[in-house]
N, C-alpha and C positions, 0 to 999 in steps of 0.2 A: 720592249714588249710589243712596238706595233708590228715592229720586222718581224717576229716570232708570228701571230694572227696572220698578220699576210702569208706569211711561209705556211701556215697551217690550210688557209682560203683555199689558194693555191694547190698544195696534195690533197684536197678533199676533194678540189673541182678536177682535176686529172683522174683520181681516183675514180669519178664518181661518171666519168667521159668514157674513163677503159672500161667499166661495165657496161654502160648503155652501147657500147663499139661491138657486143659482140654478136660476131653470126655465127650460126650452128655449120661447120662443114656438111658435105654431101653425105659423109656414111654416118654422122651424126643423125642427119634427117631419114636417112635410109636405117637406122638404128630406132628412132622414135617412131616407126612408120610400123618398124615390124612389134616396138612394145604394144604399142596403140591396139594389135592384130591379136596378140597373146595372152591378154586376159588373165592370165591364172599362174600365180606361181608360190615358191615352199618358204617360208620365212624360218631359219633357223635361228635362235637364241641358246648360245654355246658357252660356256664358260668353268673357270674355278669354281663360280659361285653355285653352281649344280652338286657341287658337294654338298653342300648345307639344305641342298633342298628346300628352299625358302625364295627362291624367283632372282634375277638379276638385280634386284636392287636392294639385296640382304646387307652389304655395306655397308651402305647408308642407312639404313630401318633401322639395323641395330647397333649403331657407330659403333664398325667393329676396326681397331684401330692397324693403322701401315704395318704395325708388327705382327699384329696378330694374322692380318691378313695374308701377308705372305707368309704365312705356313699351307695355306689352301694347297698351294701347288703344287707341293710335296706329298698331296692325297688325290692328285687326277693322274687317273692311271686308265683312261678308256680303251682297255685292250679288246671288246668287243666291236670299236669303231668298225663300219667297214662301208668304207664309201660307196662302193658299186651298189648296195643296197640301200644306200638312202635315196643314191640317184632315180634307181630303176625306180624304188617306192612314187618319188617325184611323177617322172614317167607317166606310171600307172596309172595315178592317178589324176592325168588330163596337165600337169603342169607346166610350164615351158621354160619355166626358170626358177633358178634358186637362188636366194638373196643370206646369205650367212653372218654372223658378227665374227669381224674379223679385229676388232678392239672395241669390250663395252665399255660403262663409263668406271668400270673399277679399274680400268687403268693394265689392265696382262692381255698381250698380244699372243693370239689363236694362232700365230705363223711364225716363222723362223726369222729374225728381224735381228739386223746388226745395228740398228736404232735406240735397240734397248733391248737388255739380257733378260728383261723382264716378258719373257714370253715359252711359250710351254715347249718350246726344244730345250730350252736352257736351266728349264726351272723344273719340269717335271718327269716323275721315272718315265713318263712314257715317251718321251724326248723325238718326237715326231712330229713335222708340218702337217698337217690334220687339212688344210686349208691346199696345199700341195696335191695331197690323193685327192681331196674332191675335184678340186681344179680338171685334172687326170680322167677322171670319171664323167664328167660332166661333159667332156670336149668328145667323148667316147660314143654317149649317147645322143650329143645334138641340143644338149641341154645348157642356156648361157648361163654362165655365174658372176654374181655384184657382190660386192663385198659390203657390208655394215663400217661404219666406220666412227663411233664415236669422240666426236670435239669437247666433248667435258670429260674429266680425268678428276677422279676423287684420288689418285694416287702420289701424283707427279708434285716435285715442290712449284715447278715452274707454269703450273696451273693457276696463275695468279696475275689480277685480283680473282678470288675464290667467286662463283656467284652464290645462288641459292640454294645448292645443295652441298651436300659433304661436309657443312661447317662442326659437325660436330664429332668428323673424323679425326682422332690424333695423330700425331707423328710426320707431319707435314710442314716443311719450313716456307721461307717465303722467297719465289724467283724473280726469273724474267720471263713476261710474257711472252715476246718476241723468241726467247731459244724453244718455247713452249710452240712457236708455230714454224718454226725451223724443226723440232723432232716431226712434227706431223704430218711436212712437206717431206723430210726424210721415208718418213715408213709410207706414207701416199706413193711414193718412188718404187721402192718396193713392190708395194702390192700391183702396180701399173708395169711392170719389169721383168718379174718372176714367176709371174702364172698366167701368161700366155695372152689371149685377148681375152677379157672381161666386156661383162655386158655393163656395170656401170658402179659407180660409188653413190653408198644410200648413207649421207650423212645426219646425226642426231647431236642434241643437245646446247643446238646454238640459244636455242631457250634459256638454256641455265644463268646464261650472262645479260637476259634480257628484265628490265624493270617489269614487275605484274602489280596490276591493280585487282586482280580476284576476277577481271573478266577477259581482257588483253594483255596481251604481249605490248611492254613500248620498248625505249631508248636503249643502244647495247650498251654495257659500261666497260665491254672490251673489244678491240678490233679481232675478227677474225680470218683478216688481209685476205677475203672470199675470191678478189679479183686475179690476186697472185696464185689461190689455192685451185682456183679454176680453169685457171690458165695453163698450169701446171698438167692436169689431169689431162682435158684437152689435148695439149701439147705431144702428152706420153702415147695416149690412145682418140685417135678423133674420133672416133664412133662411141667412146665412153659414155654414157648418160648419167647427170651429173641431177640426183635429188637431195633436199633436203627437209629434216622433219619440223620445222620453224615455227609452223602454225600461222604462216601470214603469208603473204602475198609473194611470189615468187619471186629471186633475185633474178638480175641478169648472169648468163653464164649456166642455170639452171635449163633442164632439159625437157624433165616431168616434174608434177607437181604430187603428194602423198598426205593421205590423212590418214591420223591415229585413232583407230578403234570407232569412225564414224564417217557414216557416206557423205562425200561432197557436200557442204554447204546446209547439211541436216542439223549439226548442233546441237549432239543431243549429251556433249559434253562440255568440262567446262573450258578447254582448252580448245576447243573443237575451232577449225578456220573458218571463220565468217564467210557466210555466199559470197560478200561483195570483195574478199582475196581470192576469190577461184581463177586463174588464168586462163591461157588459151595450149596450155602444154599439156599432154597425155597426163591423165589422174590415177593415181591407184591408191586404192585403200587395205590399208593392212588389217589384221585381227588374228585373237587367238583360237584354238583350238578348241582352249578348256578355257582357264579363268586368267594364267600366269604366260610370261611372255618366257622368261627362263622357268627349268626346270622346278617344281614345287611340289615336293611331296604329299602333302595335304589338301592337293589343288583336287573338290570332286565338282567342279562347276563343267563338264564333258558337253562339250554341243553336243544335238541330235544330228543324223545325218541330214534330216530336215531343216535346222537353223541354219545349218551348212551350206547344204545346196541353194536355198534361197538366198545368205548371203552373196554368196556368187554371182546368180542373177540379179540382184537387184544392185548391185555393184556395175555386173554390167548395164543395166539400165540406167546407170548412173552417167554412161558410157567409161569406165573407171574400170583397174584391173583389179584381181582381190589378191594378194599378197596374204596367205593362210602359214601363221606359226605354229611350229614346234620347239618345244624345248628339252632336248634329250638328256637321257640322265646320267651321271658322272662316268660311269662303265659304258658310254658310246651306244648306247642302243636306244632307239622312241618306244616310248612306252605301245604296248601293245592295243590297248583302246584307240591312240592315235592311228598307227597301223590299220586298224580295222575301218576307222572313218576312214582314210583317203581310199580305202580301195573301195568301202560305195562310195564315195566322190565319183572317182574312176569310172566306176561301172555308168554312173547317171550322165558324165558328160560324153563317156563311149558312146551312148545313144541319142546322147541331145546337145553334145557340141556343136552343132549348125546353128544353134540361136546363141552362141555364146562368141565362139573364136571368128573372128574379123570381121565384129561387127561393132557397130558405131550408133550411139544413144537414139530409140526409137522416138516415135513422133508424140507417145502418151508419156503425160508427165509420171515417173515413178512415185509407188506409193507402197503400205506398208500388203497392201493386197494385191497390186498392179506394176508389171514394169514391161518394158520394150526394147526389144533391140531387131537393129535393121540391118539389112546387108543389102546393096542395092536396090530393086525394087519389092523387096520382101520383104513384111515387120511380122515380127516373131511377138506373141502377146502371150507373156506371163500370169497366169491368173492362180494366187499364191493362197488364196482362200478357200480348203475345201470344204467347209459349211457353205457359199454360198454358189448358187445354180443363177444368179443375174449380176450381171456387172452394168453399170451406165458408163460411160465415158463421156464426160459432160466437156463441151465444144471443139469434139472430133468432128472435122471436118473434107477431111481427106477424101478425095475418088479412090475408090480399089475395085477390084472386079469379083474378090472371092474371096470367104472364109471359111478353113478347115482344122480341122483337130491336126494335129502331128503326128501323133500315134495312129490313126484309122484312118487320116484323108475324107472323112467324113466330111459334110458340108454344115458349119456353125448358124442356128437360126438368127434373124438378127433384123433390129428397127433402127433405120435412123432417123432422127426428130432435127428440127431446126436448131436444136439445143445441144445436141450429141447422139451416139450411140449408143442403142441399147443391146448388149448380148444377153441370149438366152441358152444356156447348157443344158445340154443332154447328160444328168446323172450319171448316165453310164458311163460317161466320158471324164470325169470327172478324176483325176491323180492327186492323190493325199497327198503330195510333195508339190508338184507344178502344172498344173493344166495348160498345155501349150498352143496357143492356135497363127497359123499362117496366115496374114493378108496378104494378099498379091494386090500394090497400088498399082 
């Protein structure tokens, strides 16, 4: 028994050596350098489960069991898909990249994968790599693509120990964990091999195997050998950027950091990452469109283009990128209200992406009224509130030389106290969306 603990001390302290050992290569850093610049991109949520129209996590909701499940895929037939048009959509609407699920947590692979016949060349009449054309497309327009990659599997028997979710899926026996991270290293190979250079892997669900007490994440209660799995990736692609959705503090081997459905260190969830996990890697924060991350028919919770454009900003005041979902629906097309928001997206960052694309978190702390972002010696100032005509800035401090509207060039009136700044607007100036003014420090 001691020799067994020692042998154990031993692989944990090696293990735990190879993580803290690793350094980012050159085009890794020349990779993070240009996410950090890009700000904006298209979160796709794709799957069987857009049949049912009931969001990605219909499986589970409704333990809908292994047998029944795979008949889904025998009903995804998206013969409307047509890459060049999601791309271009992307595009247009100001985004720099698209992040796709390339396997959710029900376990069928969106790509052609000799890892497992369980993927929609194999399984479904439309028996086409979906993940191939956009690849194609994406490399066409200048647009990179990250692949989604889900580490919890309600499908596999060799998902095991089970964590916290899918327990009440049937038709699931019991494996080896270890062949469970051997398939994964397998299709990770794949997807690093067969579609060209990617911009990175956005992994999900290490939560699932993690203890919760209703407020935190603690102890895993399964290895998911991150160090081999990172090294891998790495290995395949250096410039890969390698995130994950964990809710804690960033591992080693990790590139960028991401929150779910809430800015940086705001909390306004319950699973939301604590300010004191925020690292020192590129941030981006994801969100959806409407209410559903997969496709939901009865989803009528539509942002305005207002919630929208201000999510953005205030992301980037976060200094953070916004990662914006769709979930298309089973016949390959985005719903047409989606369609319509990103082209005003589009249109607003066509004329005011100067305060958004490569720039880096301004000097006023963000608020649900106020954000900043700065690009050299210029801070761009958000003012998100069109009721109010005075802002204070309470212990702005800063030398600048001048303040003006964005739109007019006008010159903003303005007091500064020992205490902070005081702005006074000109009504007229005044954008129901974003009132934008330039300081020149």
């Amino acid at each position: 028994m001691k020799k067994l603990i020692i042998i154990l001390i031993c692989f944990t302290s090696n293990l735990s050596n190879a993580q803290q050992d690793y350094s980012p290569s050159k085009e890794n850093l020349e990779a993070r350098k240009w996410f950090e610049e890009a700000k904006f991109g298209l979160f796709i949520h794709w799957g069987v489960y857009s049949v049912l129209g009931d969001g990605e996590w219909v499986m589970n909701n409704q333990n809908i069991s292994i047998k029944e499940y795979e008949r889904l895929p025998g009903f995804f037939n998206p013969i409307e898909f047509d890459a060049d048009k999601w791309v271009k959509m992307a595009k247009e609407a100001g985004m720099k990249y698209i992040t796709i699920t390339s396997r959710h947590h029900d376990g069928f692979s969106m790509f052609d994968s000799a890892a497992s016949d369980y993927n929609i060349v194999d399984k479904t009449p439309y028996g086409k790599d979906v993940l191939k054309m956009l690849s194609d497309a994406c490399r066409k327009e200048g647009i990179k693509l990250f692949f989604y990659y889900s580490q919890l599997d309600w499908y596999r028997d060799d998902y095991f120990p089970r964590g916290r979710t899918g327990n009440g899926i049937t038709g699931r026996g019991e494996g080896d964990w270890n062949d469970y991270i051997e398939f994964m290293k397998a299709q990770l190979t794949e997807l690093l091999t067969n579609y060209g250079e990617i911009g990175g892997i956005w992994f999900d669900g290490q939560w699932d195997q993690h203890e919760w007490d209703g407020k935190r994440f603690g102890k895993l209660k399964a290895d998911f050998k991150l160090t081999e799995v990172y090294e891998l990736i790495h290995k395949l692609q250096p410039q890969a950027l390698i995130g994950s959705n964990h809710h804690l503090s960033p591992n080693p081997g990790e590139d960028f950091q991401m929150f779910e459905k809430d800015l940086p260190g705001k909390g306004t969830k319950d699973f939301a990452t604590s300010a004191d996990d925020i690292g020192n890697l590129p941030l981006e924060v994801c969100e959806t469109i409407n209410g559903s991350w997969g496709f939901n028919l009865k989803d009528r919770k539509h942002k305005s283009e207002k919630e929208l454009v201000q999510y953005l900003v205030k992301a980037a005041g976060y200094g953070s990128n916004l990662l914006l979902n769709v979930g298309p629906m089973p016949n390959g097309k985005i719903q047409d209200e989606h369609i319509e928001s990103l082209k005003k997206i589009g249109k607003w960052v066509k004329q005011n992406g100067q305060t958004i694309y490569n720039t880096k978190r301004g000097p006023i702390s963000p608020s649900d009224e106020i954000a900043s972002t700065q690009d050299g010696n210029i801070v761009y100032i958000h003012l998100l509130d069109n009721n109010k005509s005075e802002y204070f800035i309470e212990g702005f401090k800063s030398k600048f030389k001048n303040i003006s509207y964005l739109d007019s060039n006008k010159k903003v009136s303005y007091k500064k106290t020992k205490t902070g700044l005081h702005l006074i607007l000109d009504k007229k100036e005044i954008n129901s969306i974003d009132t934008i003014l330039i300081m020149e420090l």
